[in-house]
N, CA, C and O atoms as CSV, one atom per row, in Angstrom:
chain,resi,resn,atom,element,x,y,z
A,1,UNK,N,N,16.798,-77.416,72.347
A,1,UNK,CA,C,17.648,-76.762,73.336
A,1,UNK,C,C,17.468,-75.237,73.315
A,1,UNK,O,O,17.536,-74.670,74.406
A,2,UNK,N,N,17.244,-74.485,72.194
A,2,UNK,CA,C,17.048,-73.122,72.089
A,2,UNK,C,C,16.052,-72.276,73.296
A,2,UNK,O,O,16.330,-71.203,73.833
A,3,UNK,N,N,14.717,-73.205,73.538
A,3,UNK,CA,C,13.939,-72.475,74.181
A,3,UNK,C,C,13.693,-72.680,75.424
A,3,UNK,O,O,12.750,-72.242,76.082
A,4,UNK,N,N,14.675,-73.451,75.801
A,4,UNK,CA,C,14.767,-74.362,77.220
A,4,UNK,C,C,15.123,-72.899,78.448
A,4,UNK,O,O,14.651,-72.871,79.585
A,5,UNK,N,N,16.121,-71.704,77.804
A,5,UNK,CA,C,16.533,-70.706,78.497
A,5,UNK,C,C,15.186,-69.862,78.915
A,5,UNK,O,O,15.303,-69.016,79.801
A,6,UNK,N,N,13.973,-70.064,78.326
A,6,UNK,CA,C,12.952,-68.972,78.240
A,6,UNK,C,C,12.002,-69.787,79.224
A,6,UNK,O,O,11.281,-69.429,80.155
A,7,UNK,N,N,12.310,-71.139,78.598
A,7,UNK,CA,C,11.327,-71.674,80.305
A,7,UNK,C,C,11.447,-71.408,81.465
A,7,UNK,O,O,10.604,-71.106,82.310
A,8,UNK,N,N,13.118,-71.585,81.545
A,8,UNK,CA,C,13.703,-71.056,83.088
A,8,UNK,C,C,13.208,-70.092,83.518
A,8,UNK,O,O,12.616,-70.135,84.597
A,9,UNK,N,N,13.279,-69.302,83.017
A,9,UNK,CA,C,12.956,-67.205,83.044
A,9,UNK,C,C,11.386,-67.308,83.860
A,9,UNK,O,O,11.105,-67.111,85.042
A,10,UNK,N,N,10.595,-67.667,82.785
A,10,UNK,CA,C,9.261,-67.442,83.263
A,10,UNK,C,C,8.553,-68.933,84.323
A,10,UNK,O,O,7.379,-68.986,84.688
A,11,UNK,N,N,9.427,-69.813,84.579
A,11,UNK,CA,C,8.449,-70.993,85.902
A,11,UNK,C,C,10.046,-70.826,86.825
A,11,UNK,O,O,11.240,-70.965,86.557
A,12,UNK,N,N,9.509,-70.581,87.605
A,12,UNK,CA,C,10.355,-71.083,88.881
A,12,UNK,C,C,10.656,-72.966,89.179
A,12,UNK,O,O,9.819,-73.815,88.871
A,13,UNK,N,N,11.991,-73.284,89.812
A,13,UNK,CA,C,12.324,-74.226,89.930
A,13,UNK,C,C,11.068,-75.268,90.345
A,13,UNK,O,O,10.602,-76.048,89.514
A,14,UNK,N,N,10.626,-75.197,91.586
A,14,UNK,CA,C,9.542,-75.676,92.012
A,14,UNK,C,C,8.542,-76.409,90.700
A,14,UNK,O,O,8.213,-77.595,90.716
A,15,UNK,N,N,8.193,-75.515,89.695
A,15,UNK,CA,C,7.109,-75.968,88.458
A,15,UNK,C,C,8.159,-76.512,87.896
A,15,UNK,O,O,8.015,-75.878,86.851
A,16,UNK,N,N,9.296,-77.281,87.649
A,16,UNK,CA,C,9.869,-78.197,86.582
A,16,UNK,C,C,8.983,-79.391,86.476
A,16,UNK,O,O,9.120,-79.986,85.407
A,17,UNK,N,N,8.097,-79.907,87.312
A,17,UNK,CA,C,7.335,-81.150,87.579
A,17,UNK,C,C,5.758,-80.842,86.575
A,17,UNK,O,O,4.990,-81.727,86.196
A,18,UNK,N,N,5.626,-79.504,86.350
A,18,UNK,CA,C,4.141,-79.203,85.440
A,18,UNK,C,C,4.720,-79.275,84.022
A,18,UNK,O,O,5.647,-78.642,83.517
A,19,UNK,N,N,3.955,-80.178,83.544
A,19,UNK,CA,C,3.881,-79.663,81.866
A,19,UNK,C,C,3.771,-78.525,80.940
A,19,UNK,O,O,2.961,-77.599,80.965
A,20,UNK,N,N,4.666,-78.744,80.175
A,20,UNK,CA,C,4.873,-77.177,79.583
A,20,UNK,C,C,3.494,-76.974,79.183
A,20,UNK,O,O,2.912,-75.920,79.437
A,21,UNK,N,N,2.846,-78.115,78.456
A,21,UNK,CA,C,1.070,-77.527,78.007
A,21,UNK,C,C,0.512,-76.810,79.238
A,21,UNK,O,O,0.092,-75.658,79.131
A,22,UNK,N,N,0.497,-77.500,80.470
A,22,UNK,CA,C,-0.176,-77.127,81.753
A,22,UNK,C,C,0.238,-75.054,81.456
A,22,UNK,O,O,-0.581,-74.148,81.302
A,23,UNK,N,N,1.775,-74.973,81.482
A,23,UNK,CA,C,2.031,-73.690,81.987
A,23,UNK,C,C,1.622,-72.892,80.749
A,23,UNK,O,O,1.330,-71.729,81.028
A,24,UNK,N,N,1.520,-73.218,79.420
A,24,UNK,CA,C,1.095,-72.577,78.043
A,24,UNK,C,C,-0.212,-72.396,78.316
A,24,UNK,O,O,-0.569,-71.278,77.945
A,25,UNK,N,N,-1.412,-73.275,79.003
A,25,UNK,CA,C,-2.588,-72.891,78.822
A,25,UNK,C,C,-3.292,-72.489,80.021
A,25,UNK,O,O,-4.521,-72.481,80.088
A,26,UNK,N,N,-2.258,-72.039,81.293
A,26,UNK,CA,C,-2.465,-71.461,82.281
A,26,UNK,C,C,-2.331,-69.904,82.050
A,26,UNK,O,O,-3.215,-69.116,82.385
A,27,UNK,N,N,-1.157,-69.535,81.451
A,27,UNK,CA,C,-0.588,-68.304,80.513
A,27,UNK,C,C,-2.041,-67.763,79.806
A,27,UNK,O,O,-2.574,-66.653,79.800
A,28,UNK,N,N,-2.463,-69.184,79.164
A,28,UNK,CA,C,-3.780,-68.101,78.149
A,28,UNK,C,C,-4.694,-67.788,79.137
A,28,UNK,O,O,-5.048,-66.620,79.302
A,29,UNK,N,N,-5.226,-68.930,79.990
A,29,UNK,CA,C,-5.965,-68.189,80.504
A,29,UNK,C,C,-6.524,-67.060,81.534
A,29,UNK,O,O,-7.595,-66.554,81.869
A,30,UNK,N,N,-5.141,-66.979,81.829
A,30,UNK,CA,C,-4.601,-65.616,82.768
A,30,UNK,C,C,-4.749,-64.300,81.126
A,30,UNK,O,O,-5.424,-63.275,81.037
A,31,UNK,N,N,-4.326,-64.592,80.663
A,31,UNK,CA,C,-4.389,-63.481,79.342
A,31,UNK,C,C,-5.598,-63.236,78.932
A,31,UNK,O,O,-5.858,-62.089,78.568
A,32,UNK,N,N,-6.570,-64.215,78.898
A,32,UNK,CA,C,-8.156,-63.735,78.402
A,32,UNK,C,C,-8.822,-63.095,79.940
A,32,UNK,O,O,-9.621,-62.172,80.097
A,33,UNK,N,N,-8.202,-63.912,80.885
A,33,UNK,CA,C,-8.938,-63.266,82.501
A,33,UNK,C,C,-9.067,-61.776,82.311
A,33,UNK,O,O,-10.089,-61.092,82.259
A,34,UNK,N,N,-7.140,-61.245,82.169
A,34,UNK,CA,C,-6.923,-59.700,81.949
A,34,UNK,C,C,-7.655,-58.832,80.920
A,34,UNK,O,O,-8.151,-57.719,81.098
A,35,UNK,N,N,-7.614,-59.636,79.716
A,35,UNK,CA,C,-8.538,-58.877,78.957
A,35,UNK,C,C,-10.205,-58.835,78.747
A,35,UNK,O,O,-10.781,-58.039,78.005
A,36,UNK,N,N,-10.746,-59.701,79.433
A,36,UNK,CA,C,-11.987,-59.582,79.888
A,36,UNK,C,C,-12.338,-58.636,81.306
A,36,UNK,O,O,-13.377,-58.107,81.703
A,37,UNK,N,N,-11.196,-58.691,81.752
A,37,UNK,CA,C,-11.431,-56.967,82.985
A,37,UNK,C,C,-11.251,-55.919,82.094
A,37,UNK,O,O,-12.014,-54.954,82.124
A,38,UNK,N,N,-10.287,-55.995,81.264
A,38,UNK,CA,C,-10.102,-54.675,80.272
A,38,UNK,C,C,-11.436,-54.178,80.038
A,38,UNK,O,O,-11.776,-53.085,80.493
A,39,UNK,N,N,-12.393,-55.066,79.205
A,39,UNK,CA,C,-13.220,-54.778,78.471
A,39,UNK,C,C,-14.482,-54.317,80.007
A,39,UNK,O,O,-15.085,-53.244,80.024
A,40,UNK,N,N,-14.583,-55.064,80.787
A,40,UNK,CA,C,-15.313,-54.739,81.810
A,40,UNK,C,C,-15.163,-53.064,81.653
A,40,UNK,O,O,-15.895,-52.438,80.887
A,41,UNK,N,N,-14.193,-52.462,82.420
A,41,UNK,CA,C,-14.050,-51.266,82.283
A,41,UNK,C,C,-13.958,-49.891,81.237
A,41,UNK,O,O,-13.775,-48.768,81.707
């Protein structure tokens, strides 16, 4: 129950139907995307 408040925050109603893995390893790979432009520049 603790971390159920932090899901809310970051997926909108609509994504209750995606798996939390789905949205955890969508997260990373938006995070390596950003830091592979970092390094580009």
């Amino acid at each position: 129950m603790g971390k159920k408040h932090r899901n809310r925050i970051n997926s909108s109603k609509k994504n209750n139907h995606v798996p939390k893995e789905t949205l955890i390893a969508e997260a990373e790979a938006h995070d390596k995307e950003y830091n592979a432009n970092k390094r580009k520049k």
